[in-house]
MARDRENGU-991211 format. One record per residue: residue number from 0; residue in one letter; chain; x, y, z of N, C-alpha, C in turn. Coordinates in nm, 3 decimals. Layout:
// MARDRENGU-991211
+-----+--------+--------+---------+---------+---------+---------+---------+---------+---------+---------+---------+
: num : residu : chaine :      nx :      ny :      nz :     cax :     cay :     caz :      cx :      cy :      cz :
+-----+--------+--------+---------+---------+---------+---------+---------+---------+---------+---------+---------+
: NUM :      A :      A :       X :       Y :       Z :       X :       Y :       Z :       X :       Y :       Z :
...
+-----+--------+--------+---------+---------+---------+---------+---------+---------+---------+---------+---------+
This chain:
// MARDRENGU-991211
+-----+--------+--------+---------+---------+---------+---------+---------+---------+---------+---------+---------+
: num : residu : chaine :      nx :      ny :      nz :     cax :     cay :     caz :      cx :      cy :      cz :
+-----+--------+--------+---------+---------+---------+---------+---------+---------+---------+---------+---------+
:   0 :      X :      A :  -3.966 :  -1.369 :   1.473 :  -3.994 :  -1.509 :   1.443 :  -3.862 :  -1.573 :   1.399 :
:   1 :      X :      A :  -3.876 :  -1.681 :   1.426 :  -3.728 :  -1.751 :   1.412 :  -3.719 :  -1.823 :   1.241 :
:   2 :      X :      A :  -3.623 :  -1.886 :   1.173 :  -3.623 :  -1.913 :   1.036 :  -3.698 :  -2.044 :   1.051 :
:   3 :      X :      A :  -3.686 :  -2.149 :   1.128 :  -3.804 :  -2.247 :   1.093 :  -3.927 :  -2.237 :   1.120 :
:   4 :      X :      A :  -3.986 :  -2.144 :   1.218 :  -4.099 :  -2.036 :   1.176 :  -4.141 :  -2.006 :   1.056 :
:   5 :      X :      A :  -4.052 :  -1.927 :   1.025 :  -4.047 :  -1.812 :   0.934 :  -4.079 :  -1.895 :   0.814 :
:   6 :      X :      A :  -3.966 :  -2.027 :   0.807 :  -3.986 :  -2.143 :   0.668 :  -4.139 :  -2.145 :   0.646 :
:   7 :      X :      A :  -4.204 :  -2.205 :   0.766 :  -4.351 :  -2.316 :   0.796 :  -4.438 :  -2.156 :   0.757 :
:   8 :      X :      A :  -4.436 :  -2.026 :   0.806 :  -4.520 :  -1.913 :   0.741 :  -4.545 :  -1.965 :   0.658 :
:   9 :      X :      A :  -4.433 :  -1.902 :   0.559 :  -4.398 :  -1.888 :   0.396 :  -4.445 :  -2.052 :   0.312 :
:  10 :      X :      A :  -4.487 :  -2.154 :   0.393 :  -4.507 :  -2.257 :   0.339 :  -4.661 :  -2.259 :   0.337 :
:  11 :      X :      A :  -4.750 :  -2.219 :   0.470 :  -4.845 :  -2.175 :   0.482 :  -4.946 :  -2.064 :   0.407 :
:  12 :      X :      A :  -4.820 :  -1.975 :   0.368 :  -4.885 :  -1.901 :   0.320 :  -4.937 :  -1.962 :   0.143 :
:  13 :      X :      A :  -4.778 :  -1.945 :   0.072 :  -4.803 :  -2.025 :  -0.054 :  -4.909 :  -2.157 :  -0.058 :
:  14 :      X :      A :  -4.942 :  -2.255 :   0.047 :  -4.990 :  -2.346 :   0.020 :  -5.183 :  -2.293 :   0.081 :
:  15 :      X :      A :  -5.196 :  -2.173 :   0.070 :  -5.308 :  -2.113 :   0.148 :  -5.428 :  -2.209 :   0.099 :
:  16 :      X :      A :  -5.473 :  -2.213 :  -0.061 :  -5.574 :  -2.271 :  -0.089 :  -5.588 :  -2.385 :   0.000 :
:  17 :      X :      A :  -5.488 :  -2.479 :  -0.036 :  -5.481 :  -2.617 :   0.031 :  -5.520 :  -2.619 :   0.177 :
:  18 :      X :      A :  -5.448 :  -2.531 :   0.271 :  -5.452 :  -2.511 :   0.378 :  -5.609 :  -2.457 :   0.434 :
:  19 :      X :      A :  -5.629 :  -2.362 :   0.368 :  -5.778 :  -2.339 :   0.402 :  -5.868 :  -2.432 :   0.370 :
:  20 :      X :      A :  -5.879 :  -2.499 :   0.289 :  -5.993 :  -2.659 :   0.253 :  -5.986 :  -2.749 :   0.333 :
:  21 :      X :      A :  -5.831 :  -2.731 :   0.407 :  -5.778 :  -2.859 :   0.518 :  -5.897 :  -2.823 :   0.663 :
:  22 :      X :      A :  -5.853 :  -2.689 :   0.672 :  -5.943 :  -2.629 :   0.840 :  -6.102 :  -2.616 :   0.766 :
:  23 :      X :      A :  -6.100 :  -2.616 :   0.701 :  -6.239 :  -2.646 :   0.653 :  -6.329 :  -2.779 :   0.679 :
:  24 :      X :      A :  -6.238 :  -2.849 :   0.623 :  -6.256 :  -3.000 :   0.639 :  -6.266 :  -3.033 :   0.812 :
:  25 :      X :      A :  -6.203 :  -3.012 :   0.877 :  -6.180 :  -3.011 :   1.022 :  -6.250 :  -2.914 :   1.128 :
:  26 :      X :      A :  -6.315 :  -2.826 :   1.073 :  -6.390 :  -2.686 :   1.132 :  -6.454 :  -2.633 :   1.073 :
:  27 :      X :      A :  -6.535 :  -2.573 :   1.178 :  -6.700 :  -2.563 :   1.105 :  -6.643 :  -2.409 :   1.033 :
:  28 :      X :      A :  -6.600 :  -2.392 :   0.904 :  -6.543 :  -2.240 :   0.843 :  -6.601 :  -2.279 :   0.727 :
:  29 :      X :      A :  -6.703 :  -2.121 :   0.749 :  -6.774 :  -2.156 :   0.627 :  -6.779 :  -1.925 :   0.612 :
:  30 :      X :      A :  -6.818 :  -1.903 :   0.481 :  -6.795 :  -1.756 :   0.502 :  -6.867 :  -1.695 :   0.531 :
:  31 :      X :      A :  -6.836 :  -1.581 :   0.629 :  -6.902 :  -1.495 :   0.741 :  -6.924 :  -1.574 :   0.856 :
:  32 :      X :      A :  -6.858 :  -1.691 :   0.849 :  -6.851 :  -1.773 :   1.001 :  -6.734 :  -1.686 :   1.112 :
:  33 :      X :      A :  -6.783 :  -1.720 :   1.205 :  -6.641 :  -1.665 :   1.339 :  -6.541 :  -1.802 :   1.318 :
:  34 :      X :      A :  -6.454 :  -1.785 :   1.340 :  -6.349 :  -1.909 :   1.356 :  -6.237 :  -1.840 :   1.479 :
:  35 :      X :      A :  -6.165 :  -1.937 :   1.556 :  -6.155 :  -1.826 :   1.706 :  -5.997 :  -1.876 :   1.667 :
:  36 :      X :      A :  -5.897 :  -1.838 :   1.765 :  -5.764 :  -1.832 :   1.755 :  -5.718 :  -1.959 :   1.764 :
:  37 :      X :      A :  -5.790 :  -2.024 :   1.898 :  -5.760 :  -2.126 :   1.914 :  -5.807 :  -2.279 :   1.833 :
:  38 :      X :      A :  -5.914 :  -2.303 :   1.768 :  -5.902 :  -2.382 :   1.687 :  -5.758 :  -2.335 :   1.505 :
:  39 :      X :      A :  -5.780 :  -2.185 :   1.477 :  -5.645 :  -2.161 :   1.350 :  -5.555 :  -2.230 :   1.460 :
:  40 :      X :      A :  -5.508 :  -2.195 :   1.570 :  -5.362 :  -2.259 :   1.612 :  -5.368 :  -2.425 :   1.600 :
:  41 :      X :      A :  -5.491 :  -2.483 :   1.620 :  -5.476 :  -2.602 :   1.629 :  -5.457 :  -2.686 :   1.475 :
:  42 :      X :      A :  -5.566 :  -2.631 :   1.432 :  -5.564 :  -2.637 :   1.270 :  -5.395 :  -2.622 :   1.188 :
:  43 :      X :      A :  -5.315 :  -2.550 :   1.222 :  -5.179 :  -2.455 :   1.199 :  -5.121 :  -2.612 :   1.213 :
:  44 :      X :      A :  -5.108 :  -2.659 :   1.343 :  -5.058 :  -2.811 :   1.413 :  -5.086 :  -2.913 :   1.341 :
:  45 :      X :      A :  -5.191 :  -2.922 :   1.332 :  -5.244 :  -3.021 :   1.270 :  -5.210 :  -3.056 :   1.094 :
:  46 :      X :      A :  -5.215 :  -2.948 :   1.060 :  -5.168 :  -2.947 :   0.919 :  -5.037 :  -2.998 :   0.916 :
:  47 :      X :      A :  -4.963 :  -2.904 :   1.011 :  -4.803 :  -2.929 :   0.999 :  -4.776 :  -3.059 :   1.030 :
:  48 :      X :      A :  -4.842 :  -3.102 :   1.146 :  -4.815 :  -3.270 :   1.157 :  -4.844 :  -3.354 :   1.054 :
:  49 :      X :      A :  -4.976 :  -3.347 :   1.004 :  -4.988 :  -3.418 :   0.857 :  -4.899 :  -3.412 :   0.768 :
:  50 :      X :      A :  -4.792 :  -3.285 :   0.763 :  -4.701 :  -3.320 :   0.654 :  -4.556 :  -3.344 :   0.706 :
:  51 :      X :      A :  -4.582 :  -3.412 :   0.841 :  -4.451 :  -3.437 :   0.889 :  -4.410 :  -3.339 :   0.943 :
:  52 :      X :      A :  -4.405 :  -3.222 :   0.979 :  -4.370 :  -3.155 :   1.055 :  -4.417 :  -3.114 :   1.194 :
:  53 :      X :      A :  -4.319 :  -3.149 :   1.276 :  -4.352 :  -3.114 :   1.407 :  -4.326 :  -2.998 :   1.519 :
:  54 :      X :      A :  -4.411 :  -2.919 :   1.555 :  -4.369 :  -2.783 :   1.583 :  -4.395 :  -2.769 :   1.735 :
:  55 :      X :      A :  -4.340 :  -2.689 :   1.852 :  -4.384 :  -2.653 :   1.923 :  -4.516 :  -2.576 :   1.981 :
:  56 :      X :      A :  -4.544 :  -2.575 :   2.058 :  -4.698 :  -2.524 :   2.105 :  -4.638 :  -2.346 :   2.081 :
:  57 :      X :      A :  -4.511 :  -2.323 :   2.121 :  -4.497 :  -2.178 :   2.128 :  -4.457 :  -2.112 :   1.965 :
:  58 :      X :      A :  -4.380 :  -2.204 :   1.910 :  -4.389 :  -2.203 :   1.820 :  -4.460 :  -2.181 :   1.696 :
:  59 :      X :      A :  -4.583 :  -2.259 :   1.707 :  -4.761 :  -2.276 :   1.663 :  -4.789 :  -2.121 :   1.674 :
:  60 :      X :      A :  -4.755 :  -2.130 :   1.807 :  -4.885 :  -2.000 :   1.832 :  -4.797 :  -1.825 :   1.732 :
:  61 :      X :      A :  -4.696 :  -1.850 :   1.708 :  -4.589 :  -1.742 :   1.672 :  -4.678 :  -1.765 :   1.505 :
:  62 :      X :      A :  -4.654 :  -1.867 :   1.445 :  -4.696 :  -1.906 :   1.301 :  -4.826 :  -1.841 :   1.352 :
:  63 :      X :      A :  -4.927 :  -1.897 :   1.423 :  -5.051 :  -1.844 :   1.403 :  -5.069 :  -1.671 :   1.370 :
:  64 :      X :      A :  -4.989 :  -1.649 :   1.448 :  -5.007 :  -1.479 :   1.503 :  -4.980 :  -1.403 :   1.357 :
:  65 :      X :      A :  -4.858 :  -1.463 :   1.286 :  -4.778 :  -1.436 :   1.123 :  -4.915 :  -1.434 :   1.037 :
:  66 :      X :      A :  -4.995 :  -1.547 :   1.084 :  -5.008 :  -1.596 :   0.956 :  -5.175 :  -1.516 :   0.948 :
:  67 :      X :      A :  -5.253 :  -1.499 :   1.072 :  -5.364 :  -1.425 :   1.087 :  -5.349 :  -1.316 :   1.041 :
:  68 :      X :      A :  -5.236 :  -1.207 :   1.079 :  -5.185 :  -1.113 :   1.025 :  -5.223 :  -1.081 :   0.874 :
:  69 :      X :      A :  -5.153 :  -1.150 :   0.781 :  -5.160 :  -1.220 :   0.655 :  -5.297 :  -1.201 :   0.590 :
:  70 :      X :      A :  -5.359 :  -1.322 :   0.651 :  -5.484 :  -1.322 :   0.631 :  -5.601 :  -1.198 :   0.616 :
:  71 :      X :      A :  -5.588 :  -1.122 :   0.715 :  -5.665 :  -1.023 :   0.790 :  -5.633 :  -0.914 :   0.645 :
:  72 :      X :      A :  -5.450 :  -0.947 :   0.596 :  -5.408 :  -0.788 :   0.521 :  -5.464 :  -0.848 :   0.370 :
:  73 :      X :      A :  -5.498 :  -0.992 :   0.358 :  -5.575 :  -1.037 :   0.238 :  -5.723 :  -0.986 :   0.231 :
:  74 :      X :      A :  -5.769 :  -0.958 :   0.354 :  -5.924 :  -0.967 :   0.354 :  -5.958 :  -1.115 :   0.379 :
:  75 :      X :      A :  -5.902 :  -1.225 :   0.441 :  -5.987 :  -1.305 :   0.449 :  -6.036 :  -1.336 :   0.565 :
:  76 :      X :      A :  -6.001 :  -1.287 :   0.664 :  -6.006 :  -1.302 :   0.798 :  -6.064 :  -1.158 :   0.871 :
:  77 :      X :      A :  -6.120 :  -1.100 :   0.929 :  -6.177 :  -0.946 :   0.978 :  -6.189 :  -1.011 :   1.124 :
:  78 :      X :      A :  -6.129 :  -0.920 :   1.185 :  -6.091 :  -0.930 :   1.278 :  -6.237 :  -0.855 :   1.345 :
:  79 :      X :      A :  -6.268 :  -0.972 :   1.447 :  -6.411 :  -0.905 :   1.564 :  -6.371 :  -0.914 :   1.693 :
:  80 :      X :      A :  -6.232 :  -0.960 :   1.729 :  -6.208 :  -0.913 :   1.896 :  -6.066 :  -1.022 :   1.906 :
:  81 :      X :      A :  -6.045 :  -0.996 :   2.047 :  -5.876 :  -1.073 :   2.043 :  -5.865 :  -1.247 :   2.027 :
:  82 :      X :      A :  -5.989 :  -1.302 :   2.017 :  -5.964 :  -1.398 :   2.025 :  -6.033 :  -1.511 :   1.889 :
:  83 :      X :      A :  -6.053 :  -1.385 :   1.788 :  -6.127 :  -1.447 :   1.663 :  -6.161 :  -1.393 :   1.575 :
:  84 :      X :      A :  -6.174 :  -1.416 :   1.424 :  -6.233 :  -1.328 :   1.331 :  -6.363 :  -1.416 :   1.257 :
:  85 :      X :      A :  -6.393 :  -1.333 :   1.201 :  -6.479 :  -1.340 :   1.050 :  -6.467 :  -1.382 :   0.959 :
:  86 :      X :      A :  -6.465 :  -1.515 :   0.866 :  -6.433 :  -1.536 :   0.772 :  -6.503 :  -1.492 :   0.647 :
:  87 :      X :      A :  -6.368 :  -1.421 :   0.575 :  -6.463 :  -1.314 :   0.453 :  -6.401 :  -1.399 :   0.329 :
:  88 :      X :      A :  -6.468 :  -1.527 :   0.287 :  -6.410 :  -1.622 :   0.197 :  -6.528 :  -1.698 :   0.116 :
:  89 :      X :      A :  -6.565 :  -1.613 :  -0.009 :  -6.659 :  -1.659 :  -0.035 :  -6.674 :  -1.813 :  -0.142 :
:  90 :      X :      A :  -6.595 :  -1.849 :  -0.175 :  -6.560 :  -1.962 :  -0.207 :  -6.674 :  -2.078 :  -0.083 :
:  91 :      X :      A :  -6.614 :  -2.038 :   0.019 :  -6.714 :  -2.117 :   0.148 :  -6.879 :  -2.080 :   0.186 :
:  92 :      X :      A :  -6.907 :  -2.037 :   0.072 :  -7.078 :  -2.024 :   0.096 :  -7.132 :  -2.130 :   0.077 :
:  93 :      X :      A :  -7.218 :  -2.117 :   0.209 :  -7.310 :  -2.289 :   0.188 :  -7.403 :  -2.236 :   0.105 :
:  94 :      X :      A :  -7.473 :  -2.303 :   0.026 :  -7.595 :  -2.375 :  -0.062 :  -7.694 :  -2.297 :  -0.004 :
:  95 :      X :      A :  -7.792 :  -2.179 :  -0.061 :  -7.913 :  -2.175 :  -0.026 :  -8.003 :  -2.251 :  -0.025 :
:  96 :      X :      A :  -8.074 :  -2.305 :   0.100 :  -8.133 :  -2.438 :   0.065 :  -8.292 :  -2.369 :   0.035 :
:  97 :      X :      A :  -8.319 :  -2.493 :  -0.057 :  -8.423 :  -2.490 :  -0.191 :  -8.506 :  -2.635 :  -0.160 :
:  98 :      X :      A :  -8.666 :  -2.612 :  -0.213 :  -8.727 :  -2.734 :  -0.249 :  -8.675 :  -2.802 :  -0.342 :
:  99 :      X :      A :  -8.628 :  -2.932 :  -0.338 :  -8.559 :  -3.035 :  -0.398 :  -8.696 :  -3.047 :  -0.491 :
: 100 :      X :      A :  -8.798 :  -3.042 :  -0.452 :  -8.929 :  -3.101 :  -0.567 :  -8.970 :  -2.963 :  -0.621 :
: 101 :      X :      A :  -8.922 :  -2.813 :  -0.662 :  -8.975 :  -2.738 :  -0.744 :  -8.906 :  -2.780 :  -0.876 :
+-----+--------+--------+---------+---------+---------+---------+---------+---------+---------+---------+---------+
């Protein structure tokens, strides 16, 4: 990976909370959801453009690859085949839904 890569990782990574609430906000990631490669790469873009940074598509996909990695060696991501994982993030549990009138 190259150093302005390597920068946008390491920015990714430290800014993880933020970053994960962002693809949250933007994608249906909720925990024990699948989330596939190609929406994290887009999500990856999208973030970076929001903060002014503009990255290549090949580029993107290099950060993605770093940063799934990452993820996967956190436990937050479990990997179920080449093109997507598992999100193991329980912070993102929806609401057991309940009678509003008990």
């Amino acid at each position: 990976m190259d150093k302005s890569a390597s920068k946008y990782f390491v920015q990714l990574k430290n800014d993880q909370t933020i970053f994960l609430n962002f693809l949250r906000a933007k994608y249906p990631l909720f925990h024990n959801s699948n989330f596939f490669f190609r929406d994290f790469h887009y999500g990856i873009k999208r973030y970076l453009e929001k903060k002014g940074i503009f990255v290549s598509y090949a580029k993107s996909e290099n950060i993605v690859k770093e940063l799934s990695m990452y993820f996967e060696s956190q436990g937050i991501f479990i990997r179920t085949n080449d093109l997507g994982w598992k999100i193991n993030y329980p912070e993102f549990s929806t609401q057991v839904p309940g009678d509003p009138f008990k």
